[in-house]
NUTOR-150401 format. One record per residue (C-alpha): residue number from 1; residue in three letters; x, y, z. Coordinates in pm, whole numbers. Example, Ala and Ser with C-alpha at 12.3 -4.5 7.8 and 13.67 -1.06 7.14 Angstrom:
2
(1; 'ALA'; (1230; -450; 780))
(2; 'SER'; (1367; -106; 714))
REM end
This chain:
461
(1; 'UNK'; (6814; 1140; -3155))
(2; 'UNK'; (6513; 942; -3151))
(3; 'UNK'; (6443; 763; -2784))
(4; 'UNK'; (6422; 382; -2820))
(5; 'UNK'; (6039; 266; -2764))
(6; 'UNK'; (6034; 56; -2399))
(7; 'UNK'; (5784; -193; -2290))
(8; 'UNK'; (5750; 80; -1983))
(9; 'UNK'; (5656; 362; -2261))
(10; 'UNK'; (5404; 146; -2385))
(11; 'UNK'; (5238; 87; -2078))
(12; 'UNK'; (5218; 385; -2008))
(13; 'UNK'; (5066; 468; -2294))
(14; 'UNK'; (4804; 205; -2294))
(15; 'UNK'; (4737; 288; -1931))
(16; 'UNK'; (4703; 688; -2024))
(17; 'UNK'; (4460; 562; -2285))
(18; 'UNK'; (4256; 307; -2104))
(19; 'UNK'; (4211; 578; -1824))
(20; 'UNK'; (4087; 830; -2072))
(21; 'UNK'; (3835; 600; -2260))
(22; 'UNK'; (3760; 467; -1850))
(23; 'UNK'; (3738; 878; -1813))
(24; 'UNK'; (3506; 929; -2072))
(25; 'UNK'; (3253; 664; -1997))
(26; 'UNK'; (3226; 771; -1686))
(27; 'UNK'; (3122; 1118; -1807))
(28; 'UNK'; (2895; 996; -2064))
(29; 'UNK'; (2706; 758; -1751))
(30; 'UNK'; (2690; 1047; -1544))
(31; 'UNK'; (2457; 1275; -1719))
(32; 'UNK'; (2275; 1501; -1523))
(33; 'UNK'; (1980; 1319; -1397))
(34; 'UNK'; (1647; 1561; -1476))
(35; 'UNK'; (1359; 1551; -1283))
(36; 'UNK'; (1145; 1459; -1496))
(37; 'UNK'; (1353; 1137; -1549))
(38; 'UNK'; (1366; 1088; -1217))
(39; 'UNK'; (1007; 1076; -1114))
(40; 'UNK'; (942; 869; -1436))
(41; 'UNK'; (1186; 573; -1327))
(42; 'UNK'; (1039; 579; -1025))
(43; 'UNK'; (696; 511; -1104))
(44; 'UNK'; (810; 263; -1357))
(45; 'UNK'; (970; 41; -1131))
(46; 'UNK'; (752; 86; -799))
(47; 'UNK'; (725; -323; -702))
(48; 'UNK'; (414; -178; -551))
(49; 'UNK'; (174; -103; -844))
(50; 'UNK'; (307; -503; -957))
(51; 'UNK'; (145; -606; -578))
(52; 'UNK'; (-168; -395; -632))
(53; 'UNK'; (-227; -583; -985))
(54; 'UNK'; (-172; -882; -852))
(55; 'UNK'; (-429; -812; -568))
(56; 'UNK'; (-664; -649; -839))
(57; 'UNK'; (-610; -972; -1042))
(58; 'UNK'; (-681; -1182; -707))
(59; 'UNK'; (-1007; -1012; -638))
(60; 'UNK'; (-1146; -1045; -1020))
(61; 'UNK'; (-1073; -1381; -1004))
(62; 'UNK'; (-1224; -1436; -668))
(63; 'UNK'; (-1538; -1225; -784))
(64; 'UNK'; (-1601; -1546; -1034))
(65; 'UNK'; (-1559; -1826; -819))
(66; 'UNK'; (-1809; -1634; -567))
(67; 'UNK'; (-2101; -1657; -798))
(68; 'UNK'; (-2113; -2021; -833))
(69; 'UNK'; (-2309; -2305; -701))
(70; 'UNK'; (-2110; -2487; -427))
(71; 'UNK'; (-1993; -2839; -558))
(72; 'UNK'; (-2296; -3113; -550))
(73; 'UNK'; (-2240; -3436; -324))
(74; 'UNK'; (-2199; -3763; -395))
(75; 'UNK'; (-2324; -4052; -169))
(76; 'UNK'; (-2257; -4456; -243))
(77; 'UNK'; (-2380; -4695; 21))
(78; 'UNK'; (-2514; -5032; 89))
(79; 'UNK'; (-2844; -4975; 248))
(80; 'UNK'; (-2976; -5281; 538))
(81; 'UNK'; (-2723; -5550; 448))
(82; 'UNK'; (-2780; -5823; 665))
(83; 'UNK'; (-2543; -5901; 912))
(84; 'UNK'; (-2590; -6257; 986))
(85; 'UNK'; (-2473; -6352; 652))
(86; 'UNK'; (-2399; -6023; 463))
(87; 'UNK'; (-2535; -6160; 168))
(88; 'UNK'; (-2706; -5905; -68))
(89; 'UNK'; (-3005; -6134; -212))
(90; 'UNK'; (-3159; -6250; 132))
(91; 'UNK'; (-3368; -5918; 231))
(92; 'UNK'; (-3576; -5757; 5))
(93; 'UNK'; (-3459; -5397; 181))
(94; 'UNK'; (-3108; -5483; 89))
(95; 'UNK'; (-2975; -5219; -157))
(96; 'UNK'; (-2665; -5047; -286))
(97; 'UNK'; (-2772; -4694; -310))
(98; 'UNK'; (-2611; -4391; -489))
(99; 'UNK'; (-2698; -4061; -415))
(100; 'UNK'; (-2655; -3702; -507))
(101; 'UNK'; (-2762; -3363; -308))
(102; 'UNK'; (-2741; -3017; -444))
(103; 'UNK'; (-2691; -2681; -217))
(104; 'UNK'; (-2786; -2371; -322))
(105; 'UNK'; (-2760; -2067; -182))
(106; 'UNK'; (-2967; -1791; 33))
(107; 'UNK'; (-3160; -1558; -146))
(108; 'UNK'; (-2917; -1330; -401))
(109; 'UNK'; (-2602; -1380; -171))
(110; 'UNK'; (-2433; -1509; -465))
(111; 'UNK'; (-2463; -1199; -659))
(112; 'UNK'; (-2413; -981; -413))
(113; 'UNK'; (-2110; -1162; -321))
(114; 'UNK'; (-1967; -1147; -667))
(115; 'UNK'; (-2039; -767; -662))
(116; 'UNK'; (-1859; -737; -350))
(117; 'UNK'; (-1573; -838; -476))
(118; 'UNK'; (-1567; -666; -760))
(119; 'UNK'; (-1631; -343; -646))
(120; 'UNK'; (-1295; -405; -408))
(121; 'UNK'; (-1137; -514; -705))
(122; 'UNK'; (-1205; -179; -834))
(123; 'UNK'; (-1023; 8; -503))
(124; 'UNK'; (-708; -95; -693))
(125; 'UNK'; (-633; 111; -957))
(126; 'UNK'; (-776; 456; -806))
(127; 'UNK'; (-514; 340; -503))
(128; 'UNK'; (-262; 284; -810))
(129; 'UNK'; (-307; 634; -927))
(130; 'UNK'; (-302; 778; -566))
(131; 'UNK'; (38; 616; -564))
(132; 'UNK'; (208; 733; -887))
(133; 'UNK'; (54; 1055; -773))
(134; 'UNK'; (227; 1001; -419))
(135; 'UNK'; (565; 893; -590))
(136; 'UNK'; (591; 1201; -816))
(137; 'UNK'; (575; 1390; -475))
(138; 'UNK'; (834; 1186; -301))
(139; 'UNK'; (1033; 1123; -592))
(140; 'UNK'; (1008; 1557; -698))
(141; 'UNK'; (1054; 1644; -350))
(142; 'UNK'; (1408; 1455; -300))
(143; 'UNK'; (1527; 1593; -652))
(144; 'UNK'; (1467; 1929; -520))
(145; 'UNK'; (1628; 1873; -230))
(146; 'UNK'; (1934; 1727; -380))
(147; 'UNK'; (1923; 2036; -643))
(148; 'UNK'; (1936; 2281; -368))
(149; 'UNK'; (2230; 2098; -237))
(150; 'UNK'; (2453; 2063; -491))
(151; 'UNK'; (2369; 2432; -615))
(152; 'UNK'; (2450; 2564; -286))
(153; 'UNK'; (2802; 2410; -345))
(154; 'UNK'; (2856; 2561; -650))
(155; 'UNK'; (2780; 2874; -525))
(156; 'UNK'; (3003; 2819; -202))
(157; 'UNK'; (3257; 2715; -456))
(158; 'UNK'; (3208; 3031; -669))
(159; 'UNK'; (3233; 3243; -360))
(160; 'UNK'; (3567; 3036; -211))
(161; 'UNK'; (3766; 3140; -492))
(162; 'UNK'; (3650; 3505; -387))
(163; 'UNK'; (3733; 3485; -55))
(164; 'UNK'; (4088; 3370; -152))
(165; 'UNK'; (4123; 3663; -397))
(166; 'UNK'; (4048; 3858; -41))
(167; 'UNK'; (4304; 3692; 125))
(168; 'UNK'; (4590; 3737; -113))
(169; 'UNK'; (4494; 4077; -180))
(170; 'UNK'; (4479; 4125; 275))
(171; 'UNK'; (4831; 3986; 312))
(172; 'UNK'; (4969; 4169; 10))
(173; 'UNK'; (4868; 4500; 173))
(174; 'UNK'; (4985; 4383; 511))
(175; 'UNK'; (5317; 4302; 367))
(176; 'UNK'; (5397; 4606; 189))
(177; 'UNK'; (5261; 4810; 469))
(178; 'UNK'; (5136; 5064; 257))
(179; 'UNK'; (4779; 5054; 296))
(180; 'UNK'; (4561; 5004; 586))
(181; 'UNK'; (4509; 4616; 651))
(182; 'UNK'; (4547; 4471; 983))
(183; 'UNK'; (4705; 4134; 1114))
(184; 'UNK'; (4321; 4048; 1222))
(185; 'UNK'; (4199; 4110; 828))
(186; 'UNK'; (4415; 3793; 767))
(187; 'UNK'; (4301; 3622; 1038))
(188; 'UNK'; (3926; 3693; 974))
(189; 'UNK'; (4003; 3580; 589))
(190; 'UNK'; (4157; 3306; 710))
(191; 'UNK'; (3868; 3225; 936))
(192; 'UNK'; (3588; 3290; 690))
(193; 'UNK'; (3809; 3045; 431))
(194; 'UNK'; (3734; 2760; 736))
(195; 'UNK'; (3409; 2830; 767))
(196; 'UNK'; (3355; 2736; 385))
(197; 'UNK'; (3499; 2481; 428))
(198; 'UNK'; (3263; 2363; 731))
(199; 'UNK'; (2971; 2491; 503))
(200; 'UNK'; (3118; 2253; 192))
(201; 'UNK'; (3130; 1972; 412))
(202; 'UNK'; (2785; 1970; 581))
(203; 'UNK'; (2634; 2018; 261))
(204; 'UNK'; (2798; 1661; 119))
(205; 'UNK'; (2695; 1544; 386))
(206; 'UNK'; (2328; 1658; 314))
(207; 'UNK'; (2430; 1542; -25))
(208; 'UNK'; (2537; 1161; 28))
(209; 'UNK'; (2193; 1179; 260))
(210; 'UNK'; (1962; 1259; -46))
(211; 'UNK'; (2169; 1051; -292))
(212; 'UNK'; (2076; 750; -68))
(213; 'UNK'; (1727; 814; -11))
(214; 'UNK'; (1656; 920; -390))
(215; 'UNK'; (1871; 618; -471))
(216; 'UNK'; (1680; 362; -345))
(217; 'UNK'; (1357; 503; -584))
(218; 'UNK'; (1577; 440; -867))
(219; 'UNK'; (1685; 90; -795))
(220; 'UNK'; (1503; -207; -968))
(221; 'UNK'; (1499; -517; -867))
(222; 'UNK'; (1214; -820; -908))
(223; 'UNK'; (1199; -1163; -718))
(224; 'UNK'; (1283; -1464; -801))
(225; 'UNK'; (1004; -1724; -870))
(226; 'UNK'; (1214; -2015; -764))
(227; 'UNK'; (1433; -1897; -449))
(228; 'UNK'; (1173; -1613; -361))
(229; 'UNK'; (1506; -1377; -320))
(230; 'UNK'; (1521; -1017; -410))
(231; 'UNK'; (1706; -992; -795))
(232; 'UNK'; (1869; -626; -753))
(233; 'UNK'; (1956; -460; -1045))
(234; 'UNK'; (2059; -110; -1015))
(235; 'UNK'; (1954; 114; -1331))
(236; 'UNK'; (2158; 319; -1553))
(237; 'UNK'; (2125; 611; -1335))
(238; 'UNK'; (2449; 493; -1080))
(239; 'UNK'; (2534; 633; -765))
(240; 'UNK'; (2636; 918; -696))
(241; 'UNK'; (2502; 1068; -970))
(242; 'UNK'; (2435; 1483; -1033))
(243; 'UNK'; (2105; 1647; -1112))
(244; 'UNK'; (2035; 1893; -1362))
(245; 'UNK'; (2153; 2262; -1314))
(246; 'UNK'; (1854; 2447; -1448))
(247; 'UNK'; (1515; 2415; -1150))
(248; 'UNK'; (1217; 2255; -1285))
(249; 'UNK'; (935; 2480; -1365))
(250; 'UNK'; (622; 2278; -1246))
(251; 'UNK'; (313; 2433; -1337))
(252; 'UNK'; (54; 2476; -1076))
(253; 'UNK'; (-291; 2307; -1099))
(254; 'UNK'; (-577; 2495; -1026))
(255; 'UNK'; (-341; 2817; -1018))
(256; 'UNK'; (-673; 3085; -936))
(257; 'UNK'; (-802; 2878; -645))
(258; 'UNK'; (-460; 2916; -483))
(259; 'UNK'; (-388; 3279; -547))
(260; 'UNK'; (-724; 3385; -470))
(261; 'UNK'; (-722; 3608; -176))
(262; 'UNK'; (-1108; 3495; -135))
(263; 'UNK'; (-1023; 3118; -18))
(264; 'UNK'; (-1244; 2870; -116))
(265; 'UNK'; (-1551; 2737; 99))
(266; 'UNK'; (-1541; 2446; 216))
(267; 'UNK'; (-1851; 2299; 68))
(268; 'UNK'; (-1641; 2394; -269))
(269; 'UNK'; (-1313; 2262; -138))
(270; 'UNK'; (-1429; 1916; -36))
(271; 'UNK'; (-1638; 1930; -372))
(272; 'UNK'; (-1238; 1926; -546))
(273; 'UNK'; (-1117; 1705; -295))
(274; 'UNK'; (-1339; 1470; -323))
(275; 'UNK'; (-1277; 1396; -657))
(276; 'UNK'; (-907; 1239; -548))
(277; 'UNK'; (-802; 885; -650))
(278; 'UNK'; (-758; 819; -277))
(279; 'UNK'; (-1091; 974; -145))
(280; 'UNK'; (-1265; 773; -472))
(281; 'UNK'; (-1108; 444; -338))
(282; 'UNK'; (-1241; 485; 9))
(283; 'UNK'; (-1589; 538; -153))
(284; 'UNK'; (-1539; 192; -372))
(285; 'UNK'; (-1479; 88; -5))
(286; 'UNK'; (-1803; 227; 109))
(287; 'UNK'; (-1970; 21; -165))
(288; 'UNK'; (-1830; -269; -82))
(289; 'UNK'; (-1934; -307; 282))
(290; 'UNK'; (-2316; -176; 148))
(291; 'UNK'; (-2315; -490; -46))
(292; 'UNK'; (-2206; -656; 292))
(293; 'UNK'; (-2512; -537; 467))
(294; 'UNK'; (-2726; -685; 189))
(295; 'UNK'; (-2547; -992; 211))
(296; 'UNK'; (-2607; -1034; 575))
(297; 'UNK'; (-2982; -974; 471))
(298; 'UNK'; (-2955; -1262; 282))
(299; 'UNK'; (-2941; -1487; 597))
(300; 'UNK'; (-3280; -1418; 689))
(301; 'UNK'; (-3389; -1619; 372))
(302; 'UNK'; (-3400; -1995; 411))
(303; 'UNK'; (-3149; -2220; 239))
(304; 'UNK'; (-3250; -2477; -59))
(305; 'UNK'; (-3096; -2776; -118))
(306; 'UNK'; (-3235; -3103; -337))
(307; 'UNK'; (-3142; -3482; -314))
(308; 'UNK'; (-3166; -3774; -519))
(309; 'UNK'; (-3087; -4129; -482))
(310; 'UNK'; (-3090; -4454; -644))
(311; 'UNK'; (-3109; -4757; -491))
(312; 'UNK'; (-3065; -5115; -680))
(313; 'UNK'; (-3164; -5403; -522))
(314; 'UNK'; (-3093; -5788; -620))
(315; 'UNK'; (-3281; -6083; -716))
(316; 'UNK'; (-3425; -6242; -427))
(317; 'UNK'; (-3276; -6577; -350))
(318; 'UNK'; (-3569; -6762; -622))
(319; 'UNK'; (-3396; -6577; -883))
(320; 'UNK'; (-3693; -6338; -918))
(321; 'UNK'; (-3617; -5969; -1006))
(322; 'UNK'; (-3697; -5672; -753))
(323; 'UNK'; (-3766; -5359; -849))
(324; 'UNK'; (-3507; -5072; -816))
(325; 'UNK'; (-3553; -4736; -568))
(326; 'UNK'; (-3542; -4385; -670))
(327; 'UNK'; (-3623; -4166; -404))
(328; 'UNK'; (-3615; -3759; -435))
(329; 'UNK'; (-3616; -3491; -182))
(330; 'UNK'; (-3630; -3124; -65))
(331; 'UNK'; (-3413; -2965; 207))
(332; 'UNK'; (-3445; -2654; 365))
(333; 'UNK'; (-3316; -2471; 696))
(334; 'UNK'; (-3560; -2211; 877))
(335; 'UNK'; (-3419; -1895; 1022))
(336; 'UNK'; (-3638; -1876; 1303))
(337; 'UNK'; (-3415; -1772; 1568))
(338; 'UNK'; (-3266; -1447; 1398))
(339; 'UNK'; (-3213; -1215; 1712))
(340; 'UNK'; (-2875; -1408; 1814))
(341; 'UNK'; (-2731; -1428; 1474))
(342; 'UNK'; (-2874; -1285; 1206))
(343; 'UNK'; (-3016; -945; 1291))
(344; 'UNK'; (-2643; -877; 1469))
(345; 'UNK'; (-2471; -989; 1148))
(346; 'UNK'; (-2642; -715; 994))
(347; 'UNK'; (-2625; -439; 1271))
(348; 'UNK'; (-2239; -532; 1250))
(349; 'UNK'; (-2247; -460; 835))
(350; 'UNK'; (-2416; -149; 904))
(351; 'UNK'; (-2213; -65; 1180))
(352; 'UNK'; (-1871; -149; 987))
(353; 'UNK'; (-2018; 48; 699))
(354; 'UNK'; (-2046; 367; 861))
(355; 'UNK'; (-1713; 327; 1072))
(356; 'UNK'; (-1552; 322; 686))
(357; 'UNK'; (-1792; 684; 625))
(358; 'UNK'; (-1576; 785; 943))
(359; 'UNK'; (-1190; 738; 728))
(360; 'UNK'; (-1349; 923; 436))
(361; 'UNK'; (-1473; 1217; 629))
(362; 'UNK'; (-1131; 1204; 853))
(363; 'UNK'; (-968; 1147; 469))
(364; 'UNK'; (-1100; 1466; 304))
(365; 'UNK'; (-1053; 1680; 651))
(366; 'UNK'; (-660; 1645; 603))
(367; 'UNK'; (-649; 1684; 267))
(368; 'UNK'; (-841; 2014; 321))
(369; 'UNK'; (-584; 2104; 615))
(370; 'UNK'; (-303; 2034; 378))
(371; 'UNK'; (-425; 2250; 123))
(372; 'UNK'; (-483; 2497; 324))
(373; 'UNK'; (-121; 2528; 494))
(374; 'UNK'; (73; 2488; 172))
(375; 'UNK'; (-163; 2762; 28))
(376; 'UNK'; (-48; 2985; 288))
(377; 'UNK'; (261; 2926; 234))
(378; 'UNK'; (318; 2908; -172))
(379; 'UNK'; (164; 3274; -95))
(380; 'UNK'; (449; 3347; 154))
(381; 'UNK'; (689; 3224; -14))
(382; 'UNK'; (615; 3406; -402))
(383; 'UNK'; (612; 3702; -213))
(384; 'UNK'; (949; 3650; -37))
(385; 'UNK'; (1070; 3525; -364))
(386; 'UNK'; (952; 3832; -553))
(387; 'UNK'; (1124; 4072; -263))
(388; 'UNK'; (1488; 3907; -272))
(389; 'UNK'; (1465; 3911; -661))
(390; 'UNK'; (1338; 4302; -734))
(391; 'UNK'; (1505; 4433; -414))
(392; 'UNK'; (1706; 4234; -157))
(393; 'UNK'; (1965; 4064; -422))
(394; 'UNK'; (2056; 4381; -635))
(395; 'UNK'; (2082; 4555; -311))
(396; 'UNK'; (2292; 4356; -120))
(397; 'UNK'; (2525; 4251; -426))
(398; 'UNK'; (2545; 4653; -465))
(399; 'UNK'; (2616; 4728; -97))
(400; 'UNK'; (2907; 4440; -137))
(401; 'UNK'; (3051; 4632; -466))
(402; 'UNK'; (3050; 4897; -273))
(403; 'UNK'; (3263; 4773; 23))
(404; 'UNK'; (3494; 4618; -195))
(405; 'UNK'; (3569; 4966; -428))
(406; 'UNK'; (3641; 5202; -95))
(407; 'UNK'; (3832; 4899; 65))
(408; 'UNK'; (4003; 4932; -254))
(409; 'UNK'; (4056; 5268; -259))
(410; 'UNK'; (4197; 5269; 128))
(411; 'UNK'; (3879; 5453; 254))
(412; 'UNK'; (3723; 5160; 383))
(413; 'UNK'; (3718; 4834; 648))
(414; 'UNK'; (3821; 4490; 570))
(415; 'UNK'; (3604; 4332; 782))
(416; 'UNK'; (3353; 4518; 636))
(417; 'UNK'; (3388; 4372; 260))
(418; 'UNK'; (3406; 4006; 449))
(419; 'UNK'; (3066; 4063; 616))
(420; 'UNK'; (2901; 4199; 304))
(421; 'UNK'; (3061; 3938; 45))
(422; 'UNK'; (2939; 3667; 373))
(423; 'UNK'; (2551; 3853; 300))
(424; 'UNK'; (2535; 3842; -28))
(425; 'UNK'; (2614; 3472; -34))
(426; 'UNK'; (2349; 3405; 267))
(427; 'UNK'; (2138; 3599; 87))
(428; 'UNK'; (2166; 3348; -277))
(429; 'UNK'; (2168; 3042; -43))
(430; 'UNK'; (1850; 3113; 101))
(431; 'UNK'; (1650; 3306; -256))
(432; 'UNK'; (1775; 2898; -433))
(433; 'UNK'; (1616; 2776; -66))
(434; 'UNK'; (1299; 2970; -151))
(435; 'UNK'; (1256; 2886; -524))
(436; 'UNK'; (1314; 2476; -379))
(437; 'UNK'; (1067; 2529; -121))
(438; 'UNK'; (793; 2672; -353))
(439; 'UNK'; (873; 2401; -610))
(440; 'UNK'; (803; 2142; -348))
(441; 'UNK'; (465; 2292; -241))
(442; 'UNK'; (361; 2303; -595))
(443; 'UNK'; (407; 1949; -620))
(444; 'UNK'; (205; 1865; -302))
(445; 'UNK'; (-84; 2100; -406))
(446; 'UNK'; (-88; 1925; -732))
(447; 'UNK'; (-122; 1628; -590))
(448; 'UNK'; (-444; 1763; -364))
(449; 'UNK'; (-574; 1856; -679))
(450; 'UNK'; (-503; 1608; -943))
(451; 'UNK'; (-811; 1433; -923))
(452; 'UNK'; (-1012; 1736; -1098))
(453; 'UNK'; (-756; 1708; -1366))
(454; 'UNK'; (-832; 1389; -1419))
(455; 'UNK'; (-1168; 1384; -1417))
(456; 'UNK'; (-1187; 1713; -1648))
(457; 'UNK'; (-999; 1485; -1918))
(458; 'UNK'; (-1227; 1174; -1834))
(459; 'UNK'; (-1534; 1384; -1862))
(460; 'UNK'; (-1670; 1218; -1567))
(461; 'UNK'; (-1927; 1429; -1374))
REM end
């Protein structure tokens, strides 16, 4: 007999279905987040390349409105009205004058001005591409990060289900009292189990850490014109989200120079180096204050200006017509005394030039220090990787086998099989810690050297 259909069936049919549809478009938002994806959202929607156009945009603009003339002035007067009557016809200096006066500026300062400005105009993009370049590394570095985390719960998670397998199988044998397990082999299962569990949850934490501080690269969000308040609009990629299971495999710029036992000199090194977007910007800098000392130069020439003037004049008080004045003039300052003013203003350009020389040479010293420790250690760490994969993996997952068949076969220790099943779990932990780590140095060596990249493909020299 058939059941009758209820309203309650149906609901809980629709709600079965509505949670499965809910279900699936959960899954479908939550697709593994790459890292390539990642680094590319977050260069997309950095609000700080939008500033630096904006201040390249400034600058450019500025650059024009340096190299003109300053506005001309405009004079209107009466000129010797007479005051005992004010009337305009009753002195023949009487006038009503109108006047212009032109300024013009010292020497080339105009020019050099609107080079100035351009040439810090030109700071902005190389600083643009030093920051994509400085995102990617960021961006890569917390992707790695959060890879290493969630893979280490997997394997954790692998490795739990083994442990319980261990624990079932150590109270079976205690419980039949047939084979050689002790009430402490349950305990120490038991105990190992807990620690797991510790393990599990200091890795979410680590987790909910790296989701937050990768999250906040993916979030975009513009202002608003009107209220000037932040418009926050969080992507597709949601929190929390998962990252892709296979590692990135980022290839390594300049791979010879790094694996050369024969390390570079450092005439060669800062050679490279110097070609970065960030070392480049500091020499537009350079430029810039150069044009500064020639614009303090400037103020030793004198300063033009011209003036002309019109003056009308009224009939006298016959009714006879006067003439009209036009009257024409030169103006000029004379930079006689220089030692106060100008010859500091340009001791203080040369002196701010050379204090900028000073944050390129400290510039290029720490990126050749950088390269230099992560070369050591990209070394270190393929060699460490190469030993755990040929020789310190296989051997510990074989020493674990082993423990486990005698244990099996009553001719060995429990505790034993714990400690080796606890190594060889250590040991995968820290080989997916390794491959991360080397990962992350590749990206900041890539960084160091991106700059000969791009100038290779540029074919600047």
């Amino acid at each position: 007999m058939k059941k009758p259909i209820t309203l309650f069936n149906s609901l809980a049919v629709l709600t079965t279905f509505l949670a499965t549809f809910i279900a699936s478009n959960n899954y479908a938002a939550q697709q593994p987040l790459s890292f390539k994806k990642a680094i590319q959202v977050a260069q997309q929607n950095d609000p700080w390349l939008e500033g630096s156009r904006h201040r390249q945009q400034s600058l450019a603009l500025l650059s024009h409105a340096a190299n003109t003339l300053p506005d001309p002035k405009v004079s209107v007067a009466f000129a010797n009205l007479p005051t005992n009557g004010f009337d305009f016809s009753q002195e023949n200096m009487t006038q009503f004058k109108v006047g212009v006066s032109q300024m013009f500026a010292r020497g080339d300062s105009l020019d050099i001005k609107n080079q100035q400005l351009k040439l810090q105009s030109q700071q902005q993009p190389l600083q643009r591409q030093d920051r994509i370049n400085k995102v990617a590394v960021t961006v890569g570095s917390l992707w790695l990060d959060l890879y290493r985390v969630q893979q280490s719960i997997i394997l954790i998670e692998k490795n739990r289900s083994l442990f319980e397998q261990l624990a079932e199988v150590a109270e079976a044998s205690y419980g039949s009292a047939l084979g050689k397990t002790r009430q402490q082999d349950i305990v120490r299962a038991q105990l190992e189990l807990t620690r797991l569990e510790d393990k599990l949850n200091q890795l979410q934490q680590q987790d909910d850490r790296y989701q937050g501080m990768l999250g906040q690269w993916l979030t975009i969000f513009s202002l608003n014109p009107q209220s000037n308040q932040a418009d926050f609009r969080i992507s597709t990629i949601t929190l929390p989200f998962n990252v892709s299971k296979q590692p990135p495999q980022i290839d390594l710029i300049n791979h010879a120079s790094v694996y050369n036992e024969q390390w570079l000199s450092a005439e060669k090194l800062a050679a490279f180096l110097s070609l970065h977007p960030s070392v480049k910007s500091i020499d537009k800098k350079i430029a810039a204050t150069k044009t500064g000392i020639e614009l303090a130069e400037q103020k030793y020439q004198p300063q033009w200006g011209v003036n002309a003037s019109y003056g009308y004049r009224g009939d006298d008080a016959m009714g006879n017509s006067r003439a009209d004045f036009f009257s024409v003039g030169v103006i000029f300052d004379v930079p006689l005394f220089t030692e106060n003013r100008q010859d500091n203003e340009v001791k203080s350009a040369i002196s701010k030039t050379e204090a900028i020389k000073t944050e390129k040479l400290l510039l290029l010293r720490k990126l050749m220090s950088a390269f230099a420790s992560a070369k050591g250690q990209l070394v270190r760490l393929t060699e460490r990787e190469t030993l755990y994969q040929d020789k310190l993996l296989p051997q510990i997952h074989d020493q674990a086998e082993a423990s486990l068949t005698a244990y099996t076969n009553d001719d060995g220790d429990f505790a034993e099989v714990v400690r080796a099943r606890i190594a060889e779990l250590n040991a995968e932990i820290d080989f997916l810690a390794i491959n991360v780590q080397k990962q992350k140095i590749i990206l900041e060596i890539n960084y160091l050297f991106v700059g000969s990249v791009v100038n290779q493909q540029t074919g600047e020299k």
